[in-house]
Backbone bond lengths (Angstrom), bond angles and torsions (degrees), N, CA, C in turn:
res aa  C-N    CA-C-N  psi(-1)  N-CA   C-N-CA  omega(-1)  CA-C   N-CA-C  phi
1 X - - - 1.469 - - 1.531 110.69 -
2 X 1.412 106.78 144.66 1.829 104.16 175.15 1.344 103.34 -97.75
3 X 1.208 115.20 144.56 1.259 136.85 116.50 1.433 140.07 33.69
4 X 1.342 125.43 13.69 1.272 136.15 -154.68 1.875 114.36 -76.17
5 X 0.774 132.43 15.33 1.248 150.92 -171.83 1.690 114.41 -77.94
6 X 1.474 112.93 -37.40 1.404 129.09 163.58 1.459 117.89 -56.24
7 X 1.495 80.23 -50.45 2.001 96.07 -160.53 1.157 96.06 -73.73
8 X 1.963 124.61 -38.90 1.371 95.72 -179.07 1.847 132.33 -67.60
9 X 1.587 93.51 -24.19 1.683 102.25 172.06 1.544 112.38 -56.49
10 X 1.760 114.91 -45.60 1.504 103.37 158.34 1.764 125.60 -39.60
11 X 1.316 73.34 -52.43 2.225 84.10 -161.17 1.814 86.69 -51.28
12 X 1.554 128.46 -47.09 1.240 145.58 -147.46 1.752 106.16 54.22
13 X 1.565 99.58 64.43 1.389 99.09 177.24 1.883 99.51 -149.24
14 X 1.227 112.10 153.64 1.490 103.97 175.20 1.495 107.89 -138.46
15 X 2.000 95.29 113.59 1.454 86.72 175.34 1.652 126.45 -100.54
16 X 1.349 97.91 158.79 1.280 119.08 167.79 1.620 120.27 -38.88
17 X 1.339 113.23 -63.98 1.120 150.13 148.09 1.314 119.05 -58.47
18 X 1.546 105.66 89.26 1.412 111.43 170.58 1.727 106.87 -78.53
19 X 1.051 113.50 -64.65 1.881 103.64 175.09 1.697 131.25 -36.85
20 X 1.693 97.52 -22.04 1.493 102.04 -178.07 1.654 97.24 -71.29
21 X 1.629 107.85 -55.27 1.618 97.26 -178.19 1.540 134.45 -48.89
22 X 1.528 96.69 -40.88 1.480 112.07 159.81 1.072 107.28 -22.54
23 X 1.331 96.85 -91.69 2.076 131.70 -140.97 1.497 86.97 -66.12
24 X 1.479 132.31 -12.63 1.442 127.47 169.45 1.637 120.22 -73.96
25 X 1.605 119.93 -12.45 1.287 114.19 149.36 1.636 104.60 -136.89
26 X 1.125 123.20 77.87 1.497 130.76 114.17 1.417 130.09 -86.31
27 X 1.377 114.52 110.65 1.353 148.43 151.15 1.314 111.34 -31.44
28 X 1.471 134.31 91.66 1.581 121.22 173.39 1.421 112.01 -13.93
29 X 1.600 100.07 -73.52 1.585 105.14 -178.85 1.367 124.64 -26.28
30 X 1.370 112.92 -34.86 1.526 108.06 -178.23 1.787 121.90 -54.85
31 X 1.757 84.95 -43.78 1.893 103.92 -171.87 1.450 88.02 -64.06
32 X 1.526 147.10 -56.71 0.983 140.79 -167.30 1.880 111.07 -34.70
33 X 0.935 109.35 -50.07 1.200 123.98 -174.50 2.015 121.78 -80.88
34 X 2.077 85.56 -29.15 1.652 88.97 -173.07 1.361 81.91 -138.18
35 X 1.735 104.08 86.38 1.634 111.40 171.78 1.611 123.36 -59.48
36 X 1.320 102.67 -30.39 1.842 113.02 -178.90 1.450 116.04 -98.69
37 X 1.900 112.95 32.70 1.716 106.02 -163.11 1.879 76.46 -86.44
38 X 1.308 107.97 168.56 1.420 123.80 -176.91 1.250 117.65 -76.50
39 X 1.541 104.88 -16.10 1.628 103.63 -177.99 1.604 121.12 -107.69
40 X 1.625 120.08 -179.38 1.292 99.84 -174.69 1.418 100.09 -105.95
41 X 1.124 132.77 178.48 2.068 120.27 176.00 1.498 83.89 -88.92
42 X 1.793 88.07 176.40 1.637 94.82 -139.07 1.335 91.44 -108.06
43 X 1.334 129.64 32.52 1.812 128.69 -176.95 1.963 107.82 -69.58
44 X 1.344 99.88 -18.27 1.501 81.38 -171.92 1.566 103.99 -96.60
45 X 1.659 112.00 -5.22 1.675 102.75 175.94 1.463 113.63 -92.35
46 X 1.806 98.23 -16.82 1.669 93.25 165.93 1.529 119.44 -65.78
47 X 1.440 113.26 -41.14 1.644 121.86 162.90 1.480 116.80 -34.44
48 X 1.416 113.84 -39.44 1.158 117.87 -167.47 1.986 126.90 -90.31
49 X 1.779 79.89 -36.06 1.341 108.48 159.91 1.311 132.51 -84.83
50 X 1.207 125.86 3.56 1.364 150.24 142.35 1.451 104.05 -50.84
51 X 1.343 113.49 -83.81 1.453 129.55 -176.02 1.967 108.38 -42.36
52 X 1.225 111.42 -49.41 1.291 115.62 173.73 1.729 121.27 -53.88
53 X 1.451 116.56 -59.45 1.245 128.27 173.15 1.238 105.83 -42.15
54 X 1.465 120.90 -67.82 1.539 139.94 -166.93 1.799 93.02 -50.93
55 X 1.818 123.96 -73.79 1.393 111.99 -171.83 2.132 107.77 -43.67
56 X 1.258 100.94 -50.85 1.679 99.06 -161.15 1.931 108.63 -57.88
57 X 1.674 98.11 -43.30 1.515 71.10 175.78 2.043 127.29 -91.89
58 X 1.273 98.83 -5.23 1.318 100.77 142.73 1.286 127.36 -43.37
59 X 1.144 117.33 -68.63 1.905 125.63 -176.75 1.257 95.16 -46.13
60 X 1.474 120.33 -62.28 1.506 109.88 -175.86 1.022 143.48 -78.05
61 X 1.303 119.29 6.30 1.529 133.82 153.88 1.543 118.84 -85.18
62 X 1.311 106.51 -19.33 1.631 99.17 175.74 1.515 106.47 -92.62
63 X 1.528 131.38 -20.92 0.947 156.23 151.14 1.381 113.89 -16.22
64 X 1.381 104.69 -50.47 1.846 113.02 -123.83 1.652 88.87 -145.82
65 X 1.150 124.78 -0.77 1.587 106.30 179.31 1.432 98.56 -174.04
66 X 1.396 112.99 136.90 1.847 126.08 -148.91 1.883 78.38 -104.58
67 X 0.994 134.29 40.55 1.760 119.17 172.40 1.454 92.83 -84.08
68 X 1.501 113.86 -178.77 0.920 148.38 -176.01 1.766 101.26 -88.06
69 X 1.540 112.48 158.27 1.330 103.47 -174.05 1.419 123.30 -98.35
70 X 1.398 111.44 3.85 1.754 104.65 151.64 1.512 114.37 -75.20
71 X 1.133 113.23 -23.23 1.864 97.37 -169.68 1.752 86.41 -83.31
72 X 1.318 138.39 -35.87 1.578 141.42 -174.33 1.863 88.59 -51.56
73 X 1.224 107.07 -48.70 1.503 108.83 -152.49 1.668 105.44 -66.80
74 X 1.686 95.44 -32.13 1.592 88.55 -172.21 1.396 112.32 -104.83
75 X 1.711 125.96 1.45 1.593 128.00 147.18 1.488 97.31 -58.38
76 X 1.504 124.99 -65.71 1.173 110.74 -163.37 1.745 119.60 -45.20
77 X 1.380 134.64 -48.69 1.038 143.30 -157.08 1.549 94.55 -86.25
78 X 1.432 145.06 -29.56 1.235 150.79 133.64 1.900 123.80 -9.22
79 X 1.595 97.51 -58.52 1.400 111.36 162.89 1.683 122.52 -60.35
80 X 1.751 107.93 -53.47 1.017 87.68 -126.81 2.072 86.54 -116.18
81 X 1.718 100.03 23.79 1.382 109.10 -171.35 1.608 91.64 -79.09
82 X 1.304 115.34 156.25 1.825 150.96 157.94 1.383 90.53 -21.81
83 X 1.236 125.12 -79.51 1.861 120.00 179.84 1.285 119.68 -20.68
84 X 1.730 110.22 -73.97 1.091 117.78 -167.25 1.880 111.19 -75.59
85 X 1.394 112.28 -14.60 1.677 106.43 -172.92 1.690 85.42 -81.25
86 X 1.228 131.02 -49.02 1.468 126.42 -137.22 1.912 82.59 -88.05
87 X 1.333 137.33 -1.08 1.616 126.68 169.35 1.369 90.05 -92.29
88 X 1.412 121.86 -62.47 1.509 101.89 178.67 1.525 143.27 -47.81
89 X 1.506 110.51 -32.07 1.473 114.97 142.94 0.843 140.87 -39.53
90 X 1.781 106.23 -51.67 1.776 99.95 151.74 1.335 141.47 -65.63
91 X 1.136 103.41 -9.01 1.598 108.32 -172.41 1.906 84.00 -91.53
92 X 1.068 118.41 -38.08 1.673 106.61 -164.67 1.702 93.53 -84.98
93 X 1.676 129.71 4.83 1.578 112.09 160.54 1.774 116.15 79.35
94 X 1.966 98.36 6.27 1.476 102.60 171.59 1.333 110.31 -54.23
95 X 1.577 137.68 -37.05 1.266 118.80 -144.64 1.441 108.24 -78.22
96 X 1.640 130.50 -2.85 1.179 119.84 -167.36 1.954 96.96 -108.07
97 X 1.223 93.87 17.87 1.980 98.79 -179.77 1.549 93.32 -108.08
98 X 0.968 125.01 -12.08 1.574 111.93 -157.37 1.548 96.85 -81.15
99 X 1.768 108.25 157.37 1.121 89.85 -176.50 1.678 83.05 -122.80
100 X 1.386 114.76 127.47 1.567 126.54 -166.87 1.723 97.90 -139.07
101 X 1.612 101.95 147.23 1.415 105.80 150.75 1.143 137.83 -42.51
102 X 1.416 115.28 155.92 1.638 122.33 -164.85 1.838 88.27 -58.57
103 X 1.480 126.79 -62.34 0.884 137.57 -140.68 2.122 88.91 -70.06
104 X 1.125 96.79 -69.18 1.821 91.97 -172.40 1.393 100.93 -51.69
105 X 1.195 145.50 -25.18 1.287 153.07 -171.30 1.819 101.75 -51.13
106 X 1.372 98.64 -86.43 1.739 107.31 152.22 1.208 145.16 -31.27
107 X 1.495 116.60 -22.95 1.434 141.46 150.95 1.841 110.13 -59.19
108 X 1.333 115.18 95.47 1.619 118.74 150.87 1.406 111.90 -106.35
109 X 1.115 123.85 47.52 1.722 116.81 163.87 1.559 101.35 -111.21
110 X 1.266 83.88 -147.88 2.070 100.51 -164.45 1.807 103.25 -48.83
111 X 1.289 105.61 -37.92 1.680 100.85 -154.26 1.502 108.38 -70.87
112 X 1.920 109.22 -17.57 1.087 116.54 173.18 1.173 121.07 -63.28
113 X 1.353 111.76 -40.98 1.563 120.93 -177.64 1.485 112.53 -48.97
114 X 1.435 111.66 -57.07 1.216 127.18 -174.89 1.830 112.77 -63.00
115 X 1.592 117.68 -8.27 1.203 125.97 -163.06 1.328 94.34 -110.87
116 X 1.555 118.98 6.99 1.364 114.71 -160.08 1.808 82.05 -119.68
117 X 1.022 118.44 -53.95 1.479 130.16 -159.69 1.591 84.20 -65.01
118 X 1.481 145.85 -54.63 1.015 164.46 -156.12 1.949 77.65 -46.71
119 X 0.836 89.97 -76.99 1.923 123.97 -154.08 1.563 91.67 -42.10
120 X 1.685 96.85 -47.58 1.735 88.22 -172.44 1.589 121.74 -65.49
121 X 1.412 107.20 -34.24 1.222 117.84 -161.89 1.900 99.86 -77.43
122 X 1.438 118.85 -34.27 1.675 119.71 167.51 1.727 97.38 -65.35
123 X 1.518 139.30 -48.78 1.413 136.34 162.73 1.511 104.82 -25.52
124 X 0.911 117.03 -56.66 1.625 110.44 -165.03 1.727 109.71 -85.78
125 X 1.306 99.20 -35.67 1.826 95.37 158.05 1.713 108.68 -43.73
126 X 1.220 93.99 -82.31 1.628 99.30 -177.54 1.588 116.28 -30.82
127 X 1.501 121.29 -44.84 1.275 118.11 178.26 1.689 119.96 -63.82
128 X 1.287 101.02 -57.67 1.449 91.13 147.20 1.314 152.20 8.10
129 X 1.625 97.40 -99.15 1.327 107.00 161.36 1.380 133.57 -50.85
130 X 1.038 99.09 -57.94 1.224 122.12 156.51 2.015 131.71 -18.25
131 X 1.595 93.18 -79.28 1.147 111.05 178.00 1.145 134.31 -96.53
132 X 2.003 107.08 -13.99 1.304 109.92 -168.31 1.684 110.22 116.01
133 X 1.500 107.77 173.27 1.405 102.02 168.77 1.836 109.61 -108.13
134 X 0.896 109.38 -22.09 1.600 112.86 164.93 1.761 119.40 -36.42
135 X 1.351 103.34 -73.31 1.293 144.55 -177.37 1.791 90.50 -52.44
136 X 1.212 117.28 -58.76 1.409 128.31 -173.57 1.594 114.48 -59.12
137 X 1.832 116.28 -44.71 1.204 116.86 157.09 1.126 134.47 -61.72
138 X 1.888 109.07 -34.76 1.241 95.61 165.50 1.786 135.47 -64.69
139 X 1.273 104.72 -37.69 1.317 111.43 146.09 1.597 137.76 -38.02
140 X 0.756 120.01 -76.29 1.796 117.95 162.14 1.277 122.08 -52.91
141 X 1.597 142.02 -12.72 1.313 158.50 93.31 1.118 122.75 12.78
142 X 0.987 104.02 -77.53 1.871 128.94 162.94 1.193 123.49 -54.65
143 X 1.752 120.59 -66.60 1.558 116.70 168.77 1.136 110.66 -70.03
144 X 1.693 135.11 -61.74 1.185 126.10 -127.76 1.751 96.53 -106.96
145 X 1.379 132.97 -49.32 1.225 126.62 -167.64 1.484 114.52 -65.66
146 X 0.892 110.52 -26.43 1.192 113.64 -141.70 1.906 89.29 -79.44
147 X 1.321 111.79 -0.45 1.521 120.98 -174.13 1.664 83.27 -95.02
148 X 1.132 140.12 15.52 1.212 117.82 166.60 1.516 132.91 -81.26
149 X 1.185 112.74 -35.08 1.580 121.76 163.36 1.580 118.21 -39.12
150 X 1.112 92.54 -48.05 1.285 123.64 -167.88 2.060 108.63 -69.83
151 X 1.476 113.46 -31.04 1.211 136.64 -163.24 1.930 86.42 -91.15
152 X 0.574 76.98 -67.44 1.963 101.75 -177.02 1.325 97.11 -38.37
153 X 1.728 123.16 -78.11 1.664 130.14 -175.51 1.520 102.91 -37.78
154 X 1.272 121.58 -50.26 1.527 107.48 -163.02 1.857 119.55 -124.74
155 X 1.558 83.46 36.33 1.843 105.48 171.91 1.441 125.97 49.49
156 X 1.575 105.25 30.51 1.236 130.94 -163.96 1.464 95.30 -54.73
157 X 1.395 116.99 -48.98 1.753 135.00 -166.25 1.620 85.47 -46.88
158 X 1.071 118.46 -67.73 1.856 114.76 -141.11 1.475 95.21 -72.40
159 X 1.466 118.53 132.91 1.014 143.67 140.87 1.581 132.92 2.33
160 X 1.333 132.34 72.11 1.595 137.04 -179.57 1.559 86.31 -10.85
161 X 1.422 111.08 -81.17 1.548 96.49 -155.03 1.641 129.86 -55.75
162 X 1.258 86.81 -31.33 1.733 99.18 173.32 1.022 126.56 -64.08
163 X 1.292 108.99 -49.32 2.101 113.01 156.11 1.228 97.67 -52.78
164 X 0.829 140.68 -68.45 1.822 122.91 -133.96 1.557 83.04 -85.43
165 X 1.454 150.07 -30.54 1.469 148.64 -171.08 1.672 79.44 -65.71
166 X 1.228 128.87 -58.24 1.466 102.02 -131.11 1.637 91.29 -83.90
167 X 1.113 118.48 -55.72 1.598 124.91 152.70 1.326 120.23 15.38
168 X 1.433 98.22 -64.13 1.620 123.79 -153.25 1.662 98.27 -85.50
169 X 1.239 110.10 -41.42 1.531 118.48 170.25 1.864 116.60 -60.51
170 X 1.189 86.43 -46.25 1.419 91.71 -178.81 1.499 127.39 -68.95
171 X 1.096 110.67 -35.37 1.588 137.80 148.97 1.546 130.60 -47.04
172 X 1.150 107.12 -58.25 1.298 118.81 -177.53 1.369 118.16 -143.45
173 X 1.307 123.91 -0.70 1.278 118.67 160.66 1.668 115.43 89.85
174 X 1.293 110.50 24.82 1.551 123.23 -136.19 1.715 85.95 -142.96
175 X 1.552 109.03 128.17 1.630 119.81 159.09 1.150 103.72 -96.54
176 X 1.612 115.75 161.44 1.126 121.25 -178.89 1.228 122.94 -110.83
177 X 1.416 124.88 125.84 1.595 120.24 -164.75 2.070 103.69 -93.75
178 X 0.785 98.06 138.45 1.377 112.09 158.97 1.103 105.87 -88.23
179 X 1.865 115.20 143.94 1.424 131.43 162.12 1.050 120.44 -155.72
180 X 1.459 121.03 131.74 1.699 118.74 -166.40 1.738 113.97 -82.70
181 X 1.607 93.41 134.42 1.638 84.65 -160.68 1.385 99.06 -97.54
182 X 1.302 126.02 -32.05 1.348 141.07 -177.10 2.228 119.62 -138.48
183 X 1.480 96.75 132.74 1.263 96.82 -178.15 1.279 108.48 -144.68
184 X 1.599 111.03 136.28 1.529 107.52 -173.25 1.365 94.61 -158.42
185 X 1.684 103.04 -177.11 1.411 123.26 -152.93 1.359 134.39 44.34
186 X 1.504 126.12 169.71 1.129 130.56 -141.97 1.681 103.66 -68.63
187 X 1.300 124.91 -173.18 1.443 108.78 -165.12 1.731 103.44 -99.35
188 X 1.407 124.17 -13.22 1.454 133.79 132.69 1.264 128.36 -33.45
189 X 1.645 128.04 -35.48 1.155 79.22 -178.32 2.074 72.02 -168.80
190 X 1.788 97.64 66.05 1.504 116.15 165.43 1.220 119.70 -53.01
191 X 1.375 122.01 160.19 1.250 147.59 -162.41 1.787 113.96 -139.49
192 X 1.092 111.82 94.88 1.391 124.54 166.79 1.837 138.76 -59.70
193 X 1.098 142.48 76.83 1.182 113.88 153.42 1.597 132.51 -103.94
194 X 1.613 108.24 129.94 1.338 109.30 -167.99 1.534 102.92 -108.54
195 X 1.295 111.89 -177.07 1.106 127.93 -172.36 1.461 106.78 -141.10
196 X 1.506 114.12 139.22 1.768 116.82 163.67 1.285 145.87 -106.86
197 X 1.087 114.00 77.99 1.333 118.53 173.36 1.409 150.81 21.17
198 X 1.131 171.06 13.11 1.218 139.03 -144.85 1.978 105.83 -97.48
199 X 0.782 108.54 131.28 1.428 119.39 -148.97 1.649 123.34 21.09
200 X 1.100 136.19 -105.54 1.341 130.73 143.49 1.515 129.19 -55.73
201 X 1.370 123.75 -3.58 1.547 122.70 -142.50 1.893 91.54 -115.62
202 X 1.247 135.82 122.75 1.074 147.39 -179.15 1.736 91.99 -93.62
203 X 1.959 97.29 124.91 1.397 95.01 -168.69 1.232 93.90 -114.21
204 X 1.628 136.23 -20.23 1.356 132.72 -160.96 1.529 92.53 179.97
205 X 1.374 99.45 134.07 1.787 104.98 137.23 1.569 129.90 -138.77
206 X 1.618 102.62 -173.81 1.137 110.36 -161.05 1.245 130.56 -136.64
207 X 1.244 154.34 177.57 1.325 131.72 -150.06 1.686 97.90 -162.74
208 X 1.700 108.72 121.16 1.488 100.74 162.79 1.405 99.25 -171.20
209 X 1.391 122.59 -156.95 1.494 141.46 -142.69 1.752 107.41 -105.29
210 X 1.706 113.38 -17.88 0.973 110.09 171.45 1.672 91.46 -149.35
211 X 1.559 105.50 177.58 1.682 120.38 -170.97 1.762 98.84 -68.29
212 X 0.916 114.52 -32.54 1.700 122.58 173.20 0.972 101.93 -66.02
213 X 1.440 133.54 -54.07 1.628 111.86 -142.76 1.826 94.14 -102.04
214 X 1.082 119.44 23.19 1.521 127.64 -178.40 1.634 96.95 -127.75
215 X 1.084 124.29 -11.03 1.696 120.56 -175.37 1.670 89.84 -94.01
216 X 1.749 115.95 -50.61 1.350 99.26 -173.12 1.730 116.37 -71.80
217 X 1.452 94.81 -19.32 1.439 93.56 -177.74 2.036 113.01 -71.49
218 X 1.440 93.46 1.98 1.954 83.95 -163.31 1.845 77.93 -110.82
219 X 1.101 137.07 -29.07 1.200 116.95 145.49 1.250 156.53 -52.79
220 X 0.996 96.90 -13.54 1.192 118.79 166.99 1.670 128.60 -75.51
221 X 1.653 99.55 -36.34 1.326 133.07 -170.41 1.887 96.47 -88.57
222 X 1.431 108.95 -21.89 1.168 115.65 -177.61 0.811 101.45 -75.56
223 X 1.519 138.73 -73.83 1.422 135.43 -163.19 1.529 119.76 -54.91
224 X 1.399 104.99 -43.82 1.512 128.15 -178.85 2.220 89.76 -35.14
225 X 1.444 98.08 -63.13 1.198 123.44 -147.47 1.767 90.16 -58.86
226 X 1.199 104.48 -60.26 1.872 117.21 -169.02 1.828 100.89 -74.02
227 X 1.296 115.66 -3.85 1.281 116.13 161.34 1.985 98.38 70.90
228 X 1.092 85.14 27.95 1.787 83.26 -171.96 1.919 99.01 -105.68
């Protein structure tokens, strides 16, 4: 067993339930490898902790700000997307609790990210149960909202593609086509790079795990690029 005594002074929470925190980052992969570890991997508290995150910062956006419920809809998804959980993981020092295969272990690219966001969202299951839902808001309060000001000042919420679409319209009158410039690996577990358009003129691309997450990524690279 590790060590959890740090992480809880991070979390600034102390559980009852030492196995709940555990079993909140085991990595399937790990059991693959350590069929008789005592715990189960933690996919069904991320299921659960999914559902939790999603109600609390809901409550507090309807709470806390008279907008309309598309701009609620797209702060919310701002908070509580794979990007922003798997930086906050790092900042809270999960990745060295997880208990993962040798092989994902060695993995720091994209899949990590997503193994990190994974971790947080079973974290907040566990707190939960654990602690309650009080205890749990105050927590996500603390780490996660409080990046909202901050999300808001520099239009983090809106959409790579949607900025640079509306941008691009407004500018020049011009939509932007996506087109895949490069595609590889097996059909399990493909590899994207696209490219973005503005009429004939390739302004940026981008690179990821599906045709989406390489369209927002070459938008992204777009704007960066047009300084917009």
């Amino acid at each position: 067993m590790k060590d959890f005594s740090k992480l809880e002074k991070i979390l600034g929470l102390k559980f009852k339930d030492k196995n709940l925190l555990s079993q909140s980052l085991v990595h399937r992969s790990y059991l693959n490898e350590h069929p008789n570890f005592h715990l189960e991997h933690n996919e069904r508290l991320e299921f659960l902790g999914d559902a939790v995150l999603e109600l609390i910062v809901t409550e507090y956006l309807y709470k806390n700000y008279k907008n309309p419920e598309g701009d609620l809809t797209n702060w919310r998804a701002a908070l509580v997307n794979a990007k922003t959980l798997s930086v906050l993981a790092k900042d809270l020092d999960l990745g060295q609790y997880l208990y993962l295969s040798k092989g994902e272990a060695k993995d720091k690219g994209k899949a990590r990210e997503y193994i990190l966001a994974d971790g947080f969202e079973a974290l907040v299951g566990a707190i939960f149960l654990d602690q309650g839902l009080k205890k749990t808001f105050d927590f996500i309060e603390k780490k996660l909202i409080f990046k909202l000001p901050h999300i808001l000042k520099h239009e983090l919420h809106i959409d790579p593609k949607t900025k640079f679409q509306e941008i691009s319209q407004e500018k020049f009158k011009i939509t932007p086509i996506y087109n895949v410039l490069e595609e590889s690996g097996p059909d399990h577990a493909k590899y994207f790079k696209i490219g973005v358009f503005l009429e004939d003129k390739l302004i940026a691309s981008g690179e990821g795990m599906s045709k989406q997450e390489a369209q927002v990524k070459a938008a992204e690279n777009a704007l960066k690029k047009k300084k917009w």
